[in-house]
C-alpha positions in Angstrom: -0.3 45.4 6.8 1.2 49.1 6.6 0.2 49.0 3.0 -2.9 48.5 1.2 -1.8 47.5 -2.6 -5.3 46.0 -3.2 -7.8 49.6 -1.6 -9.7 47.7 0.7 -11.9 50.1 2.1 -13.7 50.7 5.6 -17.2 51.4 5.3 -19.3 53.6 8.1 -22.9 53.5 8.4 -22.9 52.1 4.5 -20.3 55.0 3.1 -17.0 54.1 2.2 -14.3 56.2 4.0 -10.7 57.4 2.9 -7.7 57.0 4.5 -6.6 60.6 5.3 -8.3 63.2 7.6 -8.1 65.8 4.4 -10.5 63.2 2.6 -12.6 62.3 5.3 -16.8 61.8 4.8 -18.5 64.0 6.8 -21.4 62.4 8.6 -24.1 63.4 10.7 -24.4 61.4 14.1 -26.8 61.4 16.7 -26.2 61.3 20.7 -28.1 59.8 22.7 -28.7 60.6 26.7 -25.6 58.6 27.3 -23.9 60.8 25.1 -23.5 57.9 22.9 -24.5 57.1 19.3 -23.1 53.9 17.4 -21.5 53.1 13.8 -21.5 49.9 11.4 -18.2 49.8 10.6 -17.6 46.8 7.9 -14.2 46.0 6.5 -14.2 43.2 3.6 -10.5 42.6 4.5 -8.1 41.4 6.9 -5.6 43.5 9.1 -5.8 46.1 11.9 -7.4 49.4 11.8 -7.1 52.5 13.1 -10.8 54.4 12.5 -10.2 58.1 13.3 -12.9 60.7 14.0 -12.7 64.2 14.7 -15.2 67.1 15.1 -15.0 71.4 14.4 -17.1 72.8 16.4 -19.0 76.0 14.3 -21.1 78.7 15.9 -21.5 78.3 18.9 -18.7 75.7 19.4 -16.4 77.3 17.6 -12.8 76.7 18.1 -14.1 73.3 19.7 -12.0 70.1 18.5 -12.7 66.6 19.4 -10.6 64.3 18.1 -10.8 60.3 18.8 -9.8 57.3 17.2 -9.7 53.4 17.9 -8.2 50.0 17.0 -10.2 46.6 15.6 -9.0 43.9 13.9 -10.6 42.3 11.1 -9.7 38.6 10.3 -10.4 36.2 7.6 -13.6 33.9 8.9 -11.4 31.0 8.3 -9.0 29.7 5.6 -10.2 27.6 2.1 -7.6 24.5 1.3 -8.3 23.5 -2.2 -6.2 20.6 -3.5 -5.5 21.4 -7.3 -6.5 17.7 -7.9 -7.2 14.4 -6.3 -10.7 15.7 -4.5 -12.8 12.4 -4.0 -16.4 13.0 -2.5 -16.9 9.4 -2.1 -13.6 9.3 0.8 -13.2 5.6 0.5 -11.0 2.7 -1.4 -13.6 3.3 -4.8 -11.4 6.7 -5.0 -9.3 6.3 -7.9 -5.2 6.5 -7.6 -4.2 10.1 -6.8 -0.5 10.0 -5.8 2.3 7.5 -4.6 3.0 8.0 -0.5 5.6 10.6 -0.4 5.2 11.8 -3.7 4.0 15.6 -4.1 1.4 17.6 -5.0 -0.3 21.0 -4.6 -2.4 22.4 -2.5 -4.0 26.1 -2.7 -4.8 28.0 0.6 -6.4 31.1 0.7 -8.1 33.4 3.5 -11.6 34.3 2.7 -14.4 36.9 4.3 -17.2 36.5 6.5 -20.3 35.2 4.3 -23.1 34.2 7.0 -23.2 32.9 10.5 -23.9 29.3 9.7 -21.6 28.8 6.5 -20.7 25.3 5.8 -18.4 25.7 3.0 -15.9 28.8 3.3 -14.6 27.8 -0.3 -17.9 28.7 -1.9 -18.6 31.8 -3.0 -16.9 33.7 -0.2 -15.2 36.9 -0.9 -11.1 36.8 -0.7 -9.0 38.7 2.1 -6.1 39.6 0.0 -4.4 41.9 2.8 -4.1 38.6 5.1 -0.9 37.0 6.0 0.4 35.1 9.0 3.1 33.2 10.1 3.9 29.6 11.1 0.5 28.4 10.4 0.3 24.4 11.1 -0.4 21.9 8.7 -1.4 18.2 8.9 -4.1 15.6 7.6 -6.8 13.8 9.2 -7.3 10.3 8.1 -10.6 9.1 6.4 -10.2 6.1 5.5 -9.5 2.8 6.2 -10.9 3.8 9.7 -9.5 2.7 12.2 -6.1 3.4 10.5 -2.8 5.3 10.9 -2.5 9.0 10.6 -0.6 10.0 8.1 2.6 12.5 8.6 2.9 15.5 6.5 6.1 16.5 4.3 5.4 20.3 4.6 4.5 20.8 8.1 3.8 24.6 8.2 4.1 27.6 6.3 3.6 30.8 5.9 0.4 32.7 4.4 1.8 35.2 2.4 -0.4 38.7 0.7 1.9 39.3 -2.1 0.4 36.6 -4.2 -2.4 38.7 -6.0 -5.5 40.1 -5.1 -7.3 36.0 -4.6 -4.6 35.7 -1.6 -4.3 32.3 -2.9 -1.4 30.8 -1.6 0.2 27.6 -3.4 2.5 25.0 -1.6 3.6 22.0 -2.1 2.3 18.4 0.3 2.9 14.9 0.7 1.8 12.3 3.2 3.1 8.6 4.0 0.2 7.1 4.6 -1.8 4.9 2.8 -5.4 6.2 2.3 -8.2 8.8 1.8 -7.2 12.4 4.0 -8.6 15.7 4.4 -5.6 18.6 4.6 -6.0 20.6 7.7 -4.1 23.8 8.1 -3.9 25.4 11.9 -3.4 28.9 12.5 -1.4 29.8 15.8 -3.6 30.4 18.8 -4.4 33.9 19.5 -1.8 34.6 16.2 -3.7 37.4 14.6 -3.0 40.4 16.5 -4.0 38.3 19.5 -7.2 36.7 17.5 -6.9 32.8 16.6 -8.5 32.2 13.1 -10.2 28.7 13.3 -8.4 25.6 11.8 -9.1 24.5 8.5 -9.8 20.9 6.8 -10.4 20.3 2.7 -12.2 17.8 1.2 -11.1 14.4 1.1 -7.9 13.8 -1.0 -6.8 10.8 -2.2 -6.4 7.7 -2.6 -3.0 7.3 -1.6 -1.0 4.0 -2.6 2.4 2.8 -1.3 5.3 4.2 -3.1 6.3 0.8 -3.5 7.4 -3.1 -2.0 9.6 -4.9 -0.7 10.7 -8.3 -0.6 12.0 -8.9 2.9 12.4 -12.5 3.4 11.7 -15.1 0.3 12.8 -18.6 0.4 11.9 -22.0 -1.2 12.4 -25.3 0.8 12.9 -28.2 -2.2 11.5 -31.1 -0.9 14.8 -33.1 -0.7 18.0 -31.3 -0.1 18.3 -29.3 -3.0 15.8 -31.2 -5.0 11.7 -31.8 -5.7 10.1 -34.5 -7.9 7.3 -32.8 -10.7 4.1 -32.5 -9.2 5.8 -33.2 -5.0 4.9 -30.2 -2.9 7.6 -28.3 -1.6 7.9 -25.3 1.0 7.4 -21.4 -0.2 8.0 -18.5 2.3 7.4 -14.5 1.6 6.5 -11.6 3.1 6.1 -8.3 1.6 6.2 -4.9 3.0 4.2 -1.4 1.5 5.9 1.3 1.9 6.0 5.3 1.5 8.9 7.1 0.1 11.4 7.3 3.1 11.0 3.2 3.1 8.4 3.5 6.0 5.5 0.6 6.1 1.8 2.0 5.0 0.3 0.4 8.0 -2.8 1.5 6.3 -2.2 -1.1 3.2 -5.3 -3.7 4.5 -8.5 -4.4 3.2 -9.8 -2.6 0.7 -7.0 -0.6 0.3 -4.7 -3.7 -0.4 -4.6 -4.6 -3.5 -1.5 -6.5 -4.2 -1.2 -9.5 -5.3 1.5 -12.0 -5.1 2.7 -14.3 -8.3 5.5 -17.5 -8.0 7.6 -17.3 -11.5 10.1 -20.2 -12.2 12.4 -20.4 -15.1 15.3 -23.3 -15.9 18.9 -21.8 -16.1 18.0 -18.4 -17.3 17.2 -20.0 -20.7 13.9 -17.7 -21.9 11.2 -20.0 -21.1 8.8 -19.1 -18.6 7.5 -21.5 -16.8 5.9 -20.0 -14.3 2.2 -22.1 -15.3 3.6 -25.2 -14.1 3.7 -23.4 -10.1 0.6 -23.9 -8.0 -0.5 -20.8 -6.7 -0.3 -19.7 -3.2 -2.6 -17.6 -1.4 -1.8 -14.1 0.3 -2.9 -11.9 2.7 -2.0 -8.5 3.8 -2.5 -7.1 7.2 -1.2 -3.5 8.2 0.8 -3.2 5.0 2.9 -6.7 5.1 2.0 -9.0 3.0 2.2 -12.7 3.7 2.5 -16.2 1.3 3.5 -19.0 3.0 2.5 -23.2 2.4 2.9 -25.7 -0.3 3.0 -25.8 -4.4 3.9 -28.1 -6.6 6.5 -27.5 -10.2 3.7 -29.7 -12.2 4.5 -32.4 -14.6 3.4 -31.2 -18.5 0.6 -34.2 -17.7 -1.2 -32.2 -15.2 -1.6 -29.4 -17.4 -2.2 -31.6 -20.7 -2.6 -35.0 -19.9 -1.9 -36.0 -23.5 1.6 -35.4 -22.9 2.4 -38.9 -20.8 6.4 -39.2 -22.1 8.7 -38.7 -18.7 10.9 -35.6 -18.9 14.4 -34.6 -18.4 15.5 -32.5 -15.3 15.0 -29.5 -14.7 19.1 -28.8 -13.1 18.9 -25.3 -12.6 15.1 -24.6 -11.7 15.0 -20.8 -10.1 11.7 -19.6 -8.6 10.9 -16.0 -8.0 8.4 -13.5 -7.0 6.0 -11.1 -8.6 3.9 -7.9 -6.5 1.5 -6.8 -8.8 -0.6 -3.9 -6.9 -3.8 -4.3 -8.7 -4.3 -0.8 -9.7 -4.5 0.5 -13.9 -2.2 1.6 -14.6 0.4 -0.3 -12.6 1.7 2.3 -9.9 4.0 0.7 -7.3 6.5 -1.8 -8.1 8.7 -4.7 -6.3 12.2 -3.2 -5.7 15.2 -5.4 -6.5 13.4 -6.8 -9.2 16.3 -9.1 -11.1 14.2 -12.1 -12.9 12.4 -12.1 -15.7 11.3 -15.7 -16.8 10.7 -15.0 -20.1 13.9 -13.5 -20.9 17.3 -15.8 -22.2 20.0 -14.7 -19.3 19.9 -11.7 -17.3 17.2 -9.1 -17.3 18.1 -5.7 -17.1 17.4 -3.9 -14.1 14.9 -1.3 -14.3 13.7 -2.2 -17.7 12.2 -5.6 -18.0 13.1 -7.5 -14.9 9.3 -8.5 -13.8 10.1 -10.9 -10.5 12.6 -11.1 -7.2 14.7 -14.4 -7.1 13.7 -16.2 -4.4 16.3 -17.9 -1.6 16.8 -21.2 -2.6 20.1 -22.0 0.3 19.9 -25.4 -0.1 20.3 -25.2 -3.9 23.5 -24.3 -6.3 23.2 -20.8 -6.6 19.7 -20.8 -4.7 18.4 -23.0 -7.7 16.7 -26.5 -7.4 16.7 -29.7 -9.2 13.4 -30.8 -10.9 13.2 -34.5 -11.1 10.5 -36.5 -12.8 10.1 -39.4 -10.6 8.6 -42.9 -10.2 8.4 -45.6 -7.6 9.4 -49.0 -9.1 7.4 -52.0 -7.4 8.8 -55.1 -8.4 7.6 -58.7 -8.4 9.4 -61.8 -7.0 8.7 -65.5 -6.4 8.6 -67.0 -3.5 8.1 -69.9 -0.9 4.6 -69.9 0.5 4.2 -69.4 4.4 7.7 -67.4 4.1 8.5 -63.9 4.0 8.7 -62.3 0.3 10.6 -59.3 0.1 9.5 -57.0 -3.4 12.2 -54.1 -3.7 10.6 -50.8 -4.4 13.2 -48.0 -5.6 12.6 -44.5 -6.3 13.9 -43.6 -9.6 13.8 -40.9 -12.0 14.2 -39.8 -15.4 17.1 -38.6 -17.5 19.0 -38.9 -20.8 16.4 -41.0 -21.4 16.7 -43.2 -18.9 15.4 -44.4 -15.7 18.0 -44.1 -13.1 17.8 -44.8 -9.3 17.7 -41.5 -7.1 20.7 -43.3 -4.9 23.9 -41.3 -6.4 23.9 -38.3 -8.6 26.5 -35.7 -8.8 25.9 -33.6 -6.4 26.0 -35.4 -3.3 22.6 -33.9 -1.6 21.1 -34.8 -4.3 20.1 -38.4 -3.3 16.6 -39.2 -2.0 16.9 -39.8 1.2 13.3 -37.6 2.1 10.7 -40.0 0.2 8.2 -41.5 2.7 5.9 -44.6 2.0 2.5 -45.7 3.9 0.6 -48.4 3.4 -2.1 -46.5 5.8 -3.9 -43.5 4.7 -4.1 -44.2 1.2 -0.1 -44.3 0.7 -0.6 -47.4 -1.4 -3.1 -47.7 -3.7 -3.7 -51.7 -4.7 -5.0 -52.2 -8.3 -8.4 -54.8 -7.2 -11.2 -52.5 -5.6 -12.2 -55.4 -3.5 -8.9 -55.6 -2.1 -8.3 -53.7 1.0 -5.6 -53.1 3.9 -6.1 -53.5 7.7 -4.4 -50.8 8.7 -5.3 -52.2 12.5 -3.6 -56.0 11.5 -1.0 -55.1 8.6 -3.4 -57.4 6.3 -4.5 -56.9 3.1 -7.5 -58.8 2.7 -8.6 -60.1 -0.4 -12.2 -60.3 -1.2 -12.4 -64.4 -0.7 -10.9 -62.9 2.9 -7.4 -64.7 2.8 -5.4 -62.3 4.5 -2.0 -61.5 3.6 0.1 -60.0 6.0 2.1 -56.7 4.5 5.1 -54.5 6.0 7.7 -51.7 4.8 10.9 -52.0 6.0 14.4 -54.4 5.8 12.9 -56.7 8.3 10.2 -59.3 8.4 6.9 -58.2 8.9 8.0 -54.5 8.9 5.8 -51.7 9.7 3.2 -49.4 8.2 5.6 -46.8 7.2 
């Protein structure tokens, strides 16, 4: 620069020189055949010099004057990035949380002095060039892990190294990436940028980890097994997937592995009335691959029996049964949430957005306002008499419980509401008859009885019926 507000000096031959002819160290050089002789000329700083020289001739040169002068640039050996935090040596998913894609934080960059030829580390011990400065200089990351992954982009892309920040020409800006993951920051000077010199590109330690900024819930729906109902303890359908994502709503395709932590939690609560209920849900499994999250298959709203089999005494419906969905991202403390987040099962009517709603209400379009009936159910076998030789029909009716009562699932008040899904089988296991030693034929339609009379068995309106 024109100005030199910090006195960096030139040094020739070991002796520091000033900056005005008036001033100027006297020196005593030697020619050799050539008519040359040769100077160390060292400059601790950055910029472009002009050394001048200039020799009076005395006795008998006299009155001679030879004047001379050259330019030569000194540059910084290369830049020092220094995050103000979130350095991890280890570069890997042990790393703990450091920031939120998309959320900022600081990095210092500074241009330091030659130390030795095969320096490893230009942010130890190296002297700082507090005259340097230089437009437009690139910056980016470069991913470490997961490997192989996605690079991450960068919310300050370049800047501009400025000398007016104090004699450590520490420069501090402001960074952010999208990505999931462990990065080092790399900062690129122009090519051939200073005064027609390129200063090499720069990388920091590794920075991170890096964890989505959040999720979201984009599709989530519950199939009842029946219309708009399920029995207690009858498996029924549950689909969800789950995007990471940065800041500007972008996935982290890096969210896999290691690096995914999330976990997914069904909730279920009965007309908003404060009791959670979410223990009676089976859980479902979920996997994450390149930051969406996936949970799809079967669970079950258990009877009380299954979790304390004590409890024998049929219960009433559940009418207004509304399942939801909980992202927890495994991290302490908890650092990205599930947008749209408008259940909370433990809480009487509506959470409050923002303040203790815990879940996403799951799609329930079969179901008055995406809610489903719980119904505990039975299948009635009855007995009859009949003639022998003849066919003997023994009704079975699927019933189920309320006001105390069982009632068959045939009419109800809502009209999709009657069972019109349940399937029986004598094969497979479908029926289950009380004497071990009884078995059915599965290949005849007989149940044989262990003194081997065969009775022949069928489902269905019409004699003999079928299997199912």
């Amino acid at each position: 620069p024109a100005s030199n507000a910090f006195g960096s000096q030139v040094t020739v031959n070991g002796n520091a020189i000033d900056t005005s002819q008036g001033a100027a160290t006297a020196s005593d050089l030697s020619f050799d055949n050539k008519g040359e002789t040769t100077l160390t000329v060292n400059y601790p700083d950055a910029g472009q010099m002009r050394l001048n020289a200039r020799h009076d001739g005395s006795g008998d040169t006299a009155g001679l004057v030879m004047t001379g002068s050259d330019l030569f640039v000194s540059r910084p050996v290369g830049l020092c990035i220094t995050p103000t935090q979130g350095a991890c040596a280890a570069g890997d998913a042990s790393c703990p949380v450091f920031k939120k894609t998309g959320e900022a934080f600081q990095l210092n960059i500074a241009g330091v002095a030659w130390q030795a030829d095969d320096d490893k580390d230009l942010c130890r011990d190296n002297l700082a060039t507090p005259n340097f400065a230089l437009a437009n200089i690139a910056l980016g990351s470069e991913l470490v892990a997961p490997k192989p992954g996605v690079e991450a982009v960068v919310g300050t892309a370049s800047y501009d190294h400025s000398n007016a920040k104090g004699n450590n020409n520490l420069n501090t800006l402001s960074q952010s990436v999208n990505e999931v993951g462990v990065f080092r920051m790399t900062a690129t000077p122009p090519a051939a940028g200073y005064f027609n010199d390129t200063i090499p590109a720069a990388t920091s330690v590794p920075v991170g980890r890096f964890v989505p900024w959040g999720f979201n819930l984009v599709s989530g729906t519950v199939t009842p097994a029946c219309g708009d109902f399920s029995y207690m303890s009858q498996p029924f359908g549950v689909q969800t997937t789950v995007q990471a994502r940065n800041k500007e709503g972008g996935v982290t395709k890096n969210y896999r592995g290691a690096f995914a932590r999330g976990t997914f939690s069904l909730v279920a609560a009965n007309n908003q009335d404060g009791v959670d209920r979410s223990s009676r849900l089976v859980p479902l499994a979920a996997s994450w691959t390149e930051g969406t999250g996936k949970q799809s298959g079967q669970t079950r709203f258990m009877r009380l029996r299954e979790l304390t089999p004590s409890l024998t005494a049929p219960e009433e419906p559940l009418p207004l049964l509304r399942l939801g969905l909980r992202v927890t991202d495994g991290e302490t403390p908890e650092t990205s949430f599930l947008s749209g987040r408008n259940m909370n099962p433990a809480v009487s009517g509506n959470c409050q957005s923002g303040v203790n709603c815990t879940a996403r209400q799951l799609s329930i379009l079969q179901g008055e306002n995406n809610t489903m009936i719980a119904y505990y159910g039975r299948l009635l076998a009855s007995t009859r008499q009949g003639a022998a030789s003849a066919p003997l029909a023994l009704p079975l009716q699927v019933q189920y419980f309320e006001g105390g009562l069982w009632r068959a699932n045939s009419q109800d008040r809502r009209a999709n509401s009657q069972d019109i899904c349940t399937q029986i089988s004598l094969a497979g296991g479908g029926i289950v008859f009380t004497d071990a030693e009884q078995r059915y034929d599965s290949a005849t339609g007989d149940l044989i009885l262990k003194d081997g009379t065969r009775i022949r068995l069928g489902l269905g309106n019409v004699a003999p019926g079928g299997t199912q």
